[in-house]
Steps between C-alpha positions, in 0.01 A plus 500: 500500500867491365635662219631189389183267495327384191169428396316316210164692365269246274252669346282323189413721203218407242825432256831481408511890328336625793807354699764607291356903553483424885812380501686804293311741685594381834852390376544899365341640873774286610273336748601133400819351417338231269152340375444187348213409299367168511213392231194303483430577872125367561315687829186354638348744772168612624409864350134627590374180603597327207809273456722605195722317316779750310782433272804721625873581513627573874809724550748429755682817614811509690586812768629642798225484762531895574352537206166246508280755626562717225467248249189352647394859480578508099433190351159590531536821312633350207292166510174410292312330773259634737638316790839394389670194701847627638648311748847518683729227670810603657805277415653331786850468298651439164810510296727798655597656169161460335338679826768787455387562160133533592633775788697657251214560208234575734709788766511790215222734611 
């Protein structure tokens, strides 16, 4: 994988505070560039045979794709849920500058 590909990580969280410390954390480890938060998220899934219906916030981390594995690996260290959803899609292209930038916050290790 190039150095110079980037990926978006959504993860949900059960709310927006819980987001805002995933996102500092991983923001300070330098393992994303940026997170944004979006409210009033609602999830319907099947959890031990029973459908649930949750009210949540889902974070939308940007990063270099070198670094997804370890941030796969960490979210769930720092996240409430047993089985937390994290889930990456690699960005085919975007806005040359704004890509730079993500490259540039996320290559101090």
């Amino acid at each position: 994988m190039p150095d110079d590909d980037l990926s978006v990580v959504l993860a949900t969280v059960p709310d927006m505070e819980v987001g805002r410390r995933l996102a500092r954390s991983l923001l300070q480890e330098r393992l994303i560039a940026c997170a944004s938060l979006v409210p009033g998220v609602t999830s319907l899934y099947r959890w031990n045979g029973e459908v649930q219906e949750e009210d949540e916030s889902l974070v939308v981390m940007k990063t270099r794709s070198g670094l997804v594995a370890r941030l796969i690996a960490r979210i769930p260290e720092l996240h409430p849920y047993e089985l937390p959803e994290v889930l990456t899609l690699r960005v085919a292209d975007g806005l040359p500058a704004y890509r730079r930038w993500v490259l540039d916050e996320t290559g101090g290790e």
